[in-house]
N, C-alpha and C positions, 0 to 999 in steps of 0.2 A: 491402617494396615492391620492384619489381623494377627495377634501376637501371638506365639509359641515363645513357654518357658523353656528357655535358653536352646541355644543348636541341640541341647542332648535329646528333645524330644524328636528332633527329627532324626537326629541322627538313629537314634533306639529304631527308628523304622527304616532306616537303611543298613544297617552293618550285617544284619543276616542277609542278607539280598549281595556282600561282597562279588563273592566267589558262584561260577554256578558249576553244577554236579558235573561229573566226570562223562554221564551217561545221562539222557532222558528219553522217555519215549517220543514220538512223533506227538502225539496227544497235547503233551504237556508243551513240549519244546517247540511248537510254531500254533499257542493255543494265544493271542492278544488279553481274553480276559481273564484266562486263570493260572498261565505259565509264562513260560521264558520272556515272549516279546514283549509284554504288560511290563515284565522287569526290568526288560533293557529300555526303555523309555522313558524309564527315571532315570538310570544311568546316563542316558545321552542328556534329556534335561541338566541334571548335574556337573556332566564335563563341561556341558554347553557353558554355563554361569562361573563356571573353575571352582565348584565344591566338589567335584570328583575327574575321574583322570579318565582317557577313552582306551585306555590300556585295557582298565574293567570293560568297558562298551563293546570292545573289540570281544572281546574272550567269551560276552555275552551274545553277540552276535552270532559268532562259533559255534557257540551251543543251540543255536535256533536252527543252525543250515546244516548240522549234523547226520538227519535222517532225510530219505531225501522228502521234497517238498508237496505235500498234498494239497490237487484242485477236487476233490471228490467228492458227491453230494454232501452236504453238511458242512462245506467250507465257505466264507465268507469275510466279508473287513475283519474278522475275532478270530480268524479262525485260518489256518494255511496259506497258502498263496499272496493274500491277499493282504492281509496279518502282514505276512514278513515283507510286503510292499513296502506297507505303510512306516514300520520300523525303520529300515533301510533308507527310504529316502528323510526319515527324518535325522536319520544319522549322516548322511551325506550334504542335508544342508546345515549341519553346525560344525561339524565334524573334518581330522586331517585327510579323509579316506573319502573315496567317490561310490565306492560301491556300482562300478557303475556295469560290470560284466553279470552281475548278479542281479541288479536292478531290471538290466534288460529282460534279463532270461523271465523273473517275475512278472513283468508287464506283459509277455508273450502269455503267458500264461493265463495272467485275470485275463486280457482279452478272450483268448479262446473259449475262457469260462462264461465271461457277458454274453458273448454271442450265442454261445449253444443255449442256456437260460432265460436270455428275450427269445429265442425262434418258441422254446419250450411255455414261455409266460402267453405268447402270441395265441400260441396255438389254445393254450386254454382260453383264453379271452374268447375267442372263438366257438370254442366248444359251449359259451356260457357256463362255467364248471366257476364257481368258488376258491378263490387263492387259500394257502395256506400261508402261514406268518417268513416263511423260511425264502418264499418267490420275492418277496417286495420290502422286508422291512431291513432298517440300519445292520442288526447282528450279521443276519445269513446270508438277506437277498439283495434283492434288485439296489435298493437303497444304497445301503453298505458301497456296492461296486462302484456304484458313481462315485459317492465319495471319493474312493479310491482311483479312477481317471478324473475327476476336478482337480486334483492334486497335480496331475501334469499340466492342467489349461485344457484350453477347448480341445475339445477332436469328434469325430463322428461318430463313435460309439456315444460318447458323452450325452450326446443330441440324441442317440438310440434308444440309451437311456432314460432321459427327459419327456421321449415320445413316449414309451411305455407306461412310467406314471401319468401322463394327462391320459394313456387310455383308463389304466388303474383309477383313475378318479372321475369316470364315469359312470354312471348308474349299470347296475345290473340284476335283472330280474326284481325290476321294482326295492332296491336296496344297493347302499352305495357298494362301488364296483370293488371296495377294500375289503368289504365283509367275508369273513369266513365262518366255516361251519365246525369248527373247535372252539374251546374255552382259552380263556385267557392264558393258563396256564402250558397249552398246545396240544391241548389231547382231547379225545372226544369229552362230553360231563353230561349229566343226566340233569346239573343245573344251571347247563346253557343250550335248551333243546332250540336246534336252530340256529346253535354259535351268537355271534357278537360281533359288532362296532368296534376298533378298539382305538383309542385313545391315544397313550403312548407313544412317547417319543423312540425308545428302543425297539417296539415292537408292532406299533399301529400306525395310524395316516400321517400324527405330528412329525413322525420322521421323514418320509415323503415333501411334506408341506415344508419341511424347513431345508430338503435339498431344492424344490423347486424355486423357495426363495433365494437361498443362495447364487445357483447360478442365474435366476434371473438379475439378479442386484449386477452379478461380474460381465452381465449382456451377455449371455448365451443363452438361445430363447428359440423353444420349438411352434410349431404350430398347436394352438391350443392350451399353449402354458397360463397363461394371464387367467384364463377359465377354468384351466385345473386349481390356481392358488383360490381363487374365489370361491368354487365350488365346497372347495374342505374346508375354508374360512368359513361359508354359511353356513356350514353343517356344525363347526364347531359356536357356532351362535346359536345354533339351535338348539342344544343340550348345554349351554352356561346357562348356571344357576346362580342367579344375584340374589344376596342374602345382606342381612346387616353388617356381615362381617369380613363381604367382601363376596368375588363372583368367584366358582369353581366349578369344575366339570368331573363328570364319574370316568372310572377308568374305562369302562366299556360300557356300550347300549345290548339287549338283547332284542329279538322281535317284537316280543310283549310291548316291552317298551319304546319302541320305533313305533307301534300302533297306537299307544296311548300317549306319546310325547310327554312320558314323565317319566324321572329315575327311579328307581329302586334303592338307590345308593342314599343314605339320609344325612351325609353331608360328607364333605373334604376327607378322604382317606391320609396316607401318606406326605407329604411332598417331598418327591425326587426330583431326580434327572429322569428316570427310567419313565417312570408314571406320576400322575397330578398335576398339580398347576404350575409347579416351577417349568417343567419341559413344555407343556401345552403353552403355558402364554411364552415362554423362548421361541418355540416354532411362530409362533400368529407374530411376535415382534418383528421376527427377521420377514415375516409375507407385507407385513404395515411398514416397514421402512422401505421394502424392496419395492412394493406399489405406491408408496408416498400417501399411507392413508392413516391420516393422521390419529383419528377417532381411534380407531385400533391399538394403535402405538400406545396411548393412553391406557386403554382399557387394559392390555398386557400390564404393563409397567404397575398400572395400581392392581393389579391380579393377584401379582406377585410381591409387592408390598404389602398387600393386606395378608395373606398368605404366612411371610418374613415376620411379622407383628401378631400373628395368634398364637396363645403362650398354648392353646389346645391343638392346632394342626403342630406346633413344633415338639410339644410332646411325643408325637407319635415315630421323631426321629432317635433311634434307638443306637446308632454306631456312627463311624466315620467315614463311611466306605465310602467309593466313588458312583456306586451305580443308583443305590438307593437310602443314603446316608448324608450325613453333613458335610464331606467333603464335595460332593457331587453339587448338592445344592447351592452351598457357597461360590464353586467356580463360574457354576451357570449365572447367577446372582449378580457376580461383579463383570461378566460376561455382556450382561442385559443394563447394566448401569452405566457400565462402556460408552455402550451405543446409546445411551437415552441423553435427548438433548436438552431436557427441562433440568436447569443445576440444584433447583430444590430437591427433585422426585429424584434423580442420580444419587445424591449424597446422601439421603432417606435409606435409600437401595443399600448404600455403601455400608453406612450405621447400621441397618439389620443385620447385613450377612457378618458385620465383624463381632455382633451381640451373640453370635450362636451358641450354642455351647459346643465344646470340644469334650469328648466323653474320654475319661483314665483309661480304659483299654483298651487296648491295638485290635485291630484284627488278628485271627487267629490264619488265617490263609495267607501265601505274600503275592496276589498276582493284582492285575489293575482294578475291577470291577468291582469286586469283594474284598480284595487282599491289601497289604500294608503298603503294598508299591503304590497301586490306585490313591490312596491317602498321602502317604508321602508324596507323590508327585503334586497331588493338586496344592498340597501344603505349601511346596517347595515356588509352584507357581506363582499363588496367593501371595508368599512373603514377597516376592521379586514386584507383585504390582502395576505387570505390562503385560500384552499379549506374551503366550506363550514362541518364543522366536524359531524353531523345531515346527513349531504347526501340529503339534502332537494329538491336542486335545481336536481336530477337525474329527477325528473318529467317534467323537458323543457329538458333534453335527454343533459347535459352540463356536468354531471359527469358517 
């Protein structure tokens, strides 16, 4: 188990996070990665386990439903409606309170939202137009929302869902049907002429691939899903780069390099959750267990061991944060070690992520993503050493 010097180090990242402000704006107050609900989902992990009391949970909660609630472009599982779903029902299954007049009214809502957003995702498909990251991926789009109806079990939106990514993962205009014509970043760039492939589990196809694995594993299965999970599996074969030190992929492809089938990138950037190979071999893990394909399963697990083991990729992890940081990585880590059925390559997985380093300062923000909640929660998880019981973490696509 991964040891933190004595409760005070956790505790230092939860005792400002007590109380929350008297006032917040809408922004802040129903934002998942950078306000209120990010916070209250340590809180509830913490009641959950009886390190903290749901009195706070409650109070926190209050503060989330204070303004009323926005489904408005730029909303998403992080963000509004969706956000305060996913909160709320994780506070009602640990928790004395059902939330359950609120819960409703939320769920009316993300549906209204799926719906108007696939007819809008449809219609571009149609039109042959290029997605932007906001339609399809974990944060804002398409992704994200399923997540957020998996969360009740099957239903037909769910499957509306699911159809939409097997069309999304169809080719378009001679280029995979993900592609878009911005930068990584989200904004036009003069050095992405012709946008980018993206990678990424927050923001690119690993997100996708690792919803379509999921519900396929729980048997809910559209027409054409089995060839959706294959199609982004062979594409993410296509752009792994086996070296001696193990196999990694770039964050994104440009056209350039879709014509020359070679990167740009000169070896392993980051490893996160967000981007690199920690999230990329999680996603291909959950498609190889979910299709029973074993070779795969392997190739993930030591992707991400060799990964866990370079003293140069783990260099480049600089904080603790959940998004692209050592707490993030870590979670995922014993997440994939979980589910790995070789007891040698599991306990390898375990040893690295408990080797990490834990860096002296906090984050400077306190929300999930970036901030000290994000860190304390996954810490708080990590020491407990079992699934998270909340289901909290299904919103970084890990349960």
């Amino acid at each position: 188990m991964i040891t933190i010097t004595g409760r005070g180090a956790l505790a230092a990242l939860t005792e400002p996070l007590i109380a929350p402000p008297d006032s917040a704006s809408a922004k802040w107050g129903q934002s998942l990665a950078k306000g209120a609900p990010g916070i209250t989902l340590l809180h509830i992990a913490r009641a959950t386990t009886g390190a903290g009391d749901w009195e706070t949970v409650h109070a926190w909660i209050a503060a989330c439903l204070r303004q009323p609630v926005l489904s408005t472009p730029g909303t998403g599982l992080f963000f509004g409606a969706p956000a305060l779903a996913h909160v709320l029902r994780a506070a009602a299954g640990g928790g004395p309170r059902s939330y359950e007049r609120q819960i409703t009214a939320l769920e009316a809502t993300v549906d209204r939202m799926t719906e108007q957003r696939l007819a809008a995702a449809h219609q571009r498909i149609t039109r042959r137009d290029r997605p932007i990251f906001a339609e399809y991926d974990l944060v804002y789009g398409m992704t994200g929302l399923g997540v957020n109806l998996r969360s009740r079990g099957d239903s037909h939106l769910l499957r509306d869902v699911l159809t939409y990514l097997v069309r999304l993962a169809e080719p378009l205009r001679d280029l995979p049907g993900w592609w878009t014509d911005i930068a990584p970043s989200g904004d036009p760039s003069p050095h992405y002429p012709g946008g980018h492939g993206n990678l990424g589990l927050a923001h690119g196809i690993t997100g996708p691939l690792a919803l379509l694995a999921l519900t396929w594993a729980d048997g809910i299965r559209v027409p054409g899903h089995r060839e959706a999970i294959d199609r982004i599996t062979h594409w993410l074969d296509t752009w792994r780069q086996d070296t001696g030190t193990g196999p990694w992929w770039p964050e994104a492809v440009t056209p350039d390099e879709d014509r020359t089938g070679r990167t740009r990138q000169k070896g392993p950037l980051r490893p996160s959750w967000c981007y690199g190979t920690p999230g990329i071999a999680h996603a291909q893990h959950l498609a190889a267990l979910a299709t029973g394909d074993q070779h795969r399963q392997e190739l993930a697990e030591h992707a991400l061991l060799a990964c866990l083991t370079d003293p140069q990729q783990l260099a480049r992890l600089t904080d603790n944060t959940l998004c692209h940081g050592t707490a993030g990585t870590r979670l995922l880590a014993r997440r994939l070690a979980a589910r790995t059925a070789d007891v040698t390559t599991a306990a390898r997985l375990r040893t690295a992520t408990d080797a990490m380093t834990t860096f002296a300062a906090s984050p400077t923000e306190a929300g999930l993503l970036e901030g000290a909640a994000g860190t304390a929660l996954a810490l708080h998880t990590l020491t407990l050493d079992q699934p998270a019981t909340t289901g909290w973490d299904s919103c970084l696509l890990l349960t």
